[in-house]
N, C-alpha and C positions, 0 to 999 in steps of 0.2 A: 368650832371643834366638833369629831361627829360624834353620833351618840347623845349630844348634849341635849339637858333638859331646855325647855324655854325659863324656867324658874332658875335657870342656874345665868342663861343670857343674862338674864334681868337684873342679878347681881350682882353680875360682871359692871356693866354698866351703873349700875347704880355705886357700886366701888369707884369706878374712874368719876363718877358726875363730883360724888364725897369728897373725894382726892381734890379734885379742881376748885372745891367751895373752899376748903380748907387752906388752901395758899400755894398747893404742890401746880408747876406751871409746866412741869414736863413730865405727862402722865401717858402711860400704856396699859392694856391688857393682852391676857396671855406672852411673860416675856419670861423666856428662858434663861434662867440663874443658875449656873453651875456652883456647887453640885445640889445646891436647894430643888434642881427643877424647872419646871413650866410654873410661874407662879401669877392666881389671875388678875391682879391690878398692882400695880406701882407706879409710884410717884416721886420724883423730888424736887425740894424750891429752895430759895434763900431767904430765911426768914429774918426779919429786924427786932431790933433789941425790946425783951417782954413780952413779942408775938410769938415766942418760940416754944418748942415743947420744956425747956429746962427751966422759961424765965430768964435768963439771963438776959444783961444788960449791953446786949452786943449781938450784931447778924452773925448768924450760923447756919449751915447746909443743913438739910435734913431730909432723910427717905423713908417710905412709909410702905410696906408689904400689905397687901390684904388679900387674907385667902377665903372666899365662899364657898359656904356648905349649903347645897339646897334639900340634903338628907343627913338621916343619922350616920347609915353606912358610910357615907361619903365623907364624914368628918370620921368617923372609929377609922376609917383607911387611913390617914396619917400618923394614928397614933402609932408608938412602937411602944417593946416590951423595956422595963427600966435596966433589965440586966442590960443591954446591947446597950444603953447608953453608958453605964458603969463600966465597962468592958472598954469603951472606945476612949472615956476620961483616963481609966489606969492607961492605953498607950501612950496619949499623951505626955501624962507627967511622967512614964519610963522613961522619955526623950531628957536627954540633954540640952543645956543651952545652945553649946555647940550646936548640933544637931538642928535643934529649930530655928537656928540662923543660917541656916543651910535651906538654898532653895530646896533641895528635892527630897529634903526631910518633910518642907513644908506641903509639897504638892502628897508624899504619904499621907500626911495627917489629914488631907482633904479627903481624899478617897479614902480613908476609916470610917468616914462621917456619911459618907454616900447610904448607907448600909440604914443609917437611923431613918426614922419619919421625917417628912417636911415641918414639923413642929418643931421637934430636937435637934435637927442637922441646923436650923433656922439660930438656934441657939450656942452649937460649937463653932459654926463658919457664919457669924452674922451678915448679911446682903444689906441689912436696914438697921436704920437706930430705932422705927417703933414695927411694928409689927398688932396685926389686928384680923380677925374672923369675923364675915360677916354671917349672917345666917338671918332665915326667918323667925319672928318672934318666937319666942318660948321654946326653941328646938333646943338651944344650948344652956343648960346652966351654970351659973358662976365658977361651980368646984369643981367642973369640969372644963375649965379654959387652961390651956396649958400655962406651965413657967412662962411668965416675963409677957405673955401676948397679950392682944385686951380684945372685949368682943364689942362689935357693933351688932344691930338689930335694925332688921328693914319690915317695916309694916306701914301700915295705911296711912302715916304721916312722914311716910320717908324711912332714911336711916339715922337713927340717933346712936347715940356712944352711952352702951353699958357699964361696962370697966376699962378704964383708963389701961394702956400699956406700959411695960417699963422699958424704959430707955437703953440702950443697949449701942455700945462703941463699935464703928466700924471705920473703915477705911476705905471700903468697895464704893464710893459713890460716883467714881468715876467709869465704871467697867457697870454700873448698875446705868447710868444715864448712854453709852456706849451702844448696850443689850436694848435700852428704850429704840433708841434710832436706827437700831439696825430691824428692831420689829415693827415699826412704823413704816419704815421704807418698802418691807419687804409687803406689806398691806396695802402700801398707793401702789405698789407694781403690779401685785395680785388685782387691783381695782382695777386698773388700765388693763390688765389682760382680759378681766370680762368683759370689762367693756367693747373691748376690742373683738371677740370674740362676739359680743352681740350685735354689734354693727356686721359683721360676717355673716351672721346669721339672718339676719335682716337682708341683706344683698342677695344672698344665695337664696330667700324666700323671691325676692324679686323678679331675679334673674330666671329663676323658675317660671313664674308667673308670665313673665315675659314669652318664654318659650314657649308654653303653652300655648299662647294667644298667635304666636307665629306658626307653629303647627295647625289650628284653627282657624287660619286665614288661606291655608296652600292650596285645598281644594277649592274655594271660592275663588280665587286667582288663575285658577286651571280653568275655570269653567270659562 
Protein backbone atom coordinates (compact mmCIF):
# COMPACT_ATOMS: atom_id res chain seq x y z
CA UNK A 1 0.00 0.00 0.00
CA UNK A 2 1.65 3.46 -0.69
CA UNK A 3 2.67 5.54 1.87
CA UNK A 4 3.11 2.60 4.11
CA UNK A 5 5.43 2.40 6.89
CA UNK A 6 7.89 -0.76 6.96
CA UNK A 7 6.72 -1.19 10.61
CA UNK A 8 3.19 -1.38 9.61
CA UNK A 9 4.41 -4.22 6.52
CA UNK A 10 5.80 -6.14 9.42
CA UNK A 11 2.45 -6.36 11.05
CA UNK A 12 0.84 -7.04 8.33
CA UNK A 13 2.76 -10.01 7.97
CA UNK A 14 3.23 -11.06 11.15
CA UNK A 15 -0.97 -10.93 11.55
CA UNK A 16 -1.22 -13.50 8.65
CA UNK A 17 2.15 -15.62 10.00
CA UNK A 18 -0.33 -15.51 13.81
CA UNK A 19 -3.49 -16.39 11.79
CA UNK A 20 -1.82 -19.54 10.05
CA UNK A 21 -0.11 -20.73 13.58
CA UNK A 22 -3.32 -20.54 15.08
CA UNK A 23 -5.36 -22.92 12.76
CA UNK A 24 -6.92 -20.16 10.25
CA UNK A 25 -6.01 -22.17 6.68
CA UNK A 26 -7.46 -19.41 4.43
CA UNK A 27 -5.61 -16.35 5.27
CA UNK A 28 -5.11 -12.75 3.40
CA UNK A 29 -3.96 -9.22 3.93
CA UNK A 30 -5.34 -6.09 2.88
CA UNK A 31 -8.93 -7.64 1.94
CA UNK A 32 -11.67 -5.38 1.45
CA UNK A 33 -14.97 -5.89 3.67
CA UNK A 34 -17.83 -3.82 2.94
CA UNK A 35 -18.84 -1.60 4.73
CA UNK A 36 -15.91 -2.31 7.48
CA UNK A 37 -13.25 -1.43 4.81
CA UNK A 38 -9.69 -2.46 3.70
CA UNK A 39 -9.20 -4.65 6.70
CA UNK A 40 -5.17 -5.80 7.21
CA UNK A 41 -5.24 -9.57 7.94
CA UNK A 42 -8.12 -12.10 8.00
CA UNK A 43 -8.58 -15.41 8.41
CA UNK A 44 -10.86 -18.42 8.54
CA UNK A 45 -10.71 -22.44 9.36
CA UNK A 46 -12.78 -25.26 10.73
CA UNK A 47 -11.84 -25.82 13.90
CA UNK A 48 -12.56 -29.45 16.00
CA UNK A 49 -14.32 -30.01 18.88
CA UNK A 50 -12.35 -28.02 22.38
CA UNK A 51 -9.82 -26.50 19.78
CA UNK A 52 -12.36 -23.73 19.18
CA UNK A 53 -12.71 -20.34 20.50
CA UNK A 54 -16.08 -21.21 22.56
CA UNK A 55 -14.70 -24.89 23.63
CA UNK A 56 -17.38 -26.47 22.42
CA UNK A 57 -17.60 -29.90 21.95
CA UNK A 58 -18.11 -29.89 18.08
CA UNK A 59 -16.23 -28.48 14.61
CA UNK A 60 -17.25 -24.89 14.09
CA UNK A 61 -16.14 -22.17 11.37
CA UNK A 62 -14.46 -19.34 12.55
CA UNK A 63 -13.00 -15.92 11.24
CA UNK A 64 -10.62 -13.81 12.75
CA UNK A 65 -10.07 -9.75 11.77
CA UNK A 66 -6.79 -8.08 12.80
CA UNK A 67 -6.36 -4.72 12.43
CA UNK A 68 -2.51 -3.06 12.91
CA UNK A 69 -1.49 -0.10 14.41
CA UNK A 70 2.11 0.81 13.93
CA UNK A 71 1.28 4.53 15.58
CA UNK A 72 -0.89 6.20 17.96
CA UNK A 73 -2.56 8.45 15.27
CA UNK A 74 -3.08 5.64 13.38
CA UNK A 75 -5.17 3.71 15.87
CA UNK A 76 -7.11 7.30 17.45
CA UNK A 77 -8.09 7.27 13.25
CA UNK A 78 -10.57 4.62 13.79
CA UNK A 79 -11.88 5.57 16.79
CA UNK A 80 -15.28 7.47 16.46
CA UNK A 81 -17.25 9.88 18.68
CA UNK A 82 -19.97 7.76 20.94
CA UNK A 83 -22.78 10.08 19.96
CA UNK A 84 -22.74 8.79 16.00
CA UNK A 85 -22.72 5.42 17.42
CA UNK A 86 -25.91 6.08 19.70
CA UNK A 87 -27.45 7.89 16.78
CA UNK A 88 -27.07 4.95 14.39
CA UNK A 89 -28.29 2.26 17.41
CA UNK A 90 -31.64 4.53 17.91
CA UNK A 91 -32.10 3.98 13.72
CA UNK A 92 -31.98 0.72 14.07
CA UNK A 93 -34.29 -0.14 16.74
CA UNK A 94 -36.93 2.69 14.99
CA UNK A 95 -37.02 -0.01 12.19
CA UNK A 96 -39.69 -2.43 12.41
CA UNK A 97 -39.54 -6.06 12.20
CA UNK A 98 -41.17 -5.89 9.09
CA UNK A 99 -38.81 -3.51 7.75
CA UNK A 100 -35.59 -5.41 8.84
CA UNK A 101 -36.79 -8.42 7.07
CA UNK A 102 -36.89 -6.51 4.12
CA UNK A 103 -33.91 -6.50 2.08
CA UNK A 104 -33.45 -2.94 1.34
CA UNK A 105 -34.32 -2.02 4.83
CA UNK A 106 -31.25 -4.07 5.40
CA UNK A 107 -28.71 -2.67 2.81
CA UNK A 108 -30.04 1.02 4.84
CA UNK A 109 -29.09 -0.12 7.97
CA UNK A 110 -25.67 -1.05 6.42
CA UNK A 111 -24.91 2.27 4.99
CA UNK A 112 -25.90 3.90 8.55
CA UNK A 113 -22.94 2.04 9.80
CA UNK A 114 -20.46 3.31 7.11
CA UNK A 115 -20.36 6.63 8.95
CA UNK A 116 -18.89 4.83 12.35
CA UNK A 117 -15.03 3.94 12.95
CA UNK A 118 -13.77 0.58 11.69
CA UNK A 119 -13.96 -0.47 15.48
CA UNK A 120 -17.77 0.25 15.85
CA UNK A 121 -19.11 -0.42 12.24
CA UNK A 122 -16.81 -3.91 13.17
CA UNK A 123 -19.48 -4.28 16.00
CA UNK A 124 -23.02 -3.19 14.30
CA UNK A 125 -22.19 -5.22 10.92
CA UNK A 126 -19.88 -8.07 12.29
CA UNK A 127 -17.43 -9.51 9.27
CA UNK A 128 -15.82 -11.93 12.06
CA UNK A 129 -16.64 -13.90 15.24
CA UNK A 130 -13.14 -12.62 17.00
CA UNK A 131 -11.69 -9.69 16.19
CA UNK A 132 -8.08 -8.39 17.54
CA UNK A 133 -5.39 -5.09 17.11
CA UNK A 134 -2.17 -5.77 16.78
CA UNK A 135 0.19 -3.22 17.78
CA UNK A 136 3.69 -2.64 19.13
CA UNK A 137 4.46 -3.30 22.65
CA UNK A 138 3.25 -0.82 25.19
CA UNK A 139 1.56 1.55 22.42
CA UNK A 140 -1.94 0.36 23.34
CA UNK A 141 -3.30 0.02 26.77
CA UNK A 142 -5.87 -2.29 28.02
CA UNK A 143 -8.75 0.66 28.74
CA UNK A 144 -8.25 1.72 25.75
CA UNK A 145 -9.07 -1.43 23.49
CA UNK A 146 -12.32 -1.04 22.08
CA UNK A 147 -15.94 -3.11 23.00
CA UNK A 148 -15.62 -6.87 22.34
CA UNK A 149 -11.87 -6.53 20.42
CA UNK A 150 -8.73 -8.15 22.19
CA UNK A 151 -5.26 -6.77 21.48
CA UNK A 152 -2.32 -8.67 20.44
CA UNK A 153 1.43 -7.41 21.01
CA UNK A 154 4.43 -7.96 18.72
CA UNK A 155 7.79 -7.45 20.22
CA UNK A 156 11.18 -9.34 20.31
CA UNK A 157 9.56 -12.72 20.95
CA UNK A 158 6.87 -12.40 18.37
CA UNK A 159 3.21 -11.70 18.81
CA UNK A 160 1.68 -12.85 21.89
CA UNK A 161 -2.29 -12.32 22.91
CA UNK A 162 -2.83 -9.54 25.50
CA UNK A 163 -6.55 -9.72 26.04
CA UNK A 164 -8.53 -12.21 24.75
CA UNK A 165 -11.54 -11.07 22.43
CA UNK A 166 -15.15 -11.49 22.72
CA UNK A 167 -16.93 -13.64 20.39
CA UNK A 168 -19.20 -12.12 18.30
CA UNK A 169 -22.11 -13.97 15.79
CA UNK A 170 -22.03 -13.62 12.30
CA UNK A 171 -23.04 -15.05 9.18
CA UNK A 172 -20.71 -13.27 6.60
CA UNK A 173 -18.12 -16.24 6.48
CA UNK A 174 -18.94 -16.94 3.32
CA UNK A 175 -18.70 -13.48 1.30
CA UNK A 176 -15.60 -13.07 3.92
CA UNK A 177 -13.72 -16.21 2.35
CA UNK A 178 -15.18 -14.89 -1.28
CA UNK A 179 -13.27 -11.28 -0.60
CA UNK A 180 -10.14 -13.67 0.49
CA UNK A 181 -9.89 -15.22 -3.16
CA UNK A 182 -10.83 -12.65 -4.99
CA UNK A 183 -7.81 -10.56 -3.11
CA UNK A 184 -5.49 -13.44 -3.56
CA UNK A 185 -6.19 -13.86 -7.10
CA UNK A 186 -5.95 -10.33 -7.78
CA UNK A 187 -1.99 -10.45 -6.22
CA UNK A 188 -0.75 -13.82 -8.32
CA UNK A 189 -2.14 -11.51 -11.43
CA UNK A 190 -0.60 -8.37 -10.09
CA UNK A 191 2.78 -10.87 -9.53
CA UNK A 192 2.55 -12.26 -13.16
CA UNK A 193 2.19 -8.69 -14.50
CA UNK A 194 5.58 -7.74 -12.96
CA UNK A 195 6.99 -10.34 -13.65
CA UNK A 196 5.95 -10.12 -16.98
CA UNK A 197 6.88 -6.79 -17.17
CA UNK A 198 10.38 -7.54 -15.99
CA UNK A 199 11.18 -10.08 -18.51
CA UNK A 200 10.24 -7.00 -20.93
CA UNK A 201 12.46 -5.16 -19.55
CA UNK A 202 15.23 -7.33 -19.64
CA UNK A 203 14.54 -8.10 -23.53
CA UNK A 204 14.22 -4.43 -24.32
CA UNK A 205 17.87 -3.99 -22.25
CA UNK A 206 18.95 -6.71 -24.73
CA UNK A 207 17.67 -5.91 -27.72
CA UNK A 208 19.37 -2.48 -27.04
CA UNK A 209 22.56 -3.78 -26.37
CA UNK A 210 22.30 -5.70 -29.33
CA UNK A 211 21.89 -2.75 -31.47
CA UNK A 212 24.38 -1.06 -30.22
CA UNK A 213 26.98 -3.69 -31.02
CA UNK A 214 25.34 -3.81 -34.61
CA UNK A 215 25.87 -0.16 -35.15
CA UNK A 216 29.40 -0.78 -33.79
CA UNK A 217 30.23 -3.17 -36.28
CA UNK A 218 28.88 -0.99 -39.67
CA UNK A 219 31.91 0.86 -40.04
CA UNK A 220 34.34 -1.92 -39.57
CA UNK A 221 32.41 -3.90 -42.37
CA UNK A 222 32.55 -0.66 -44.62
CA UNK A 223 35.97 -0.73 -44.39
Amino acid sequence: MAGETQLHKTLKKEACRWLFRAGYRCVAAEVKLAPVGIVDAVGTGVFGPWHNQLHLPKTISQTCIIECKASRADFLRDQSNDGQMFQCLQEMRSRTRRQRRNARAAKHRIRNAVGLGKFKTCLIVPMANLHYLLAPAGMIKKSEIPPRWGLLSYGDGGVSVVHKCTWQETSAQGFVETQIARTLTCDIFNADLRAMNSVNRELLAQQTALAERIRALKPVLAD
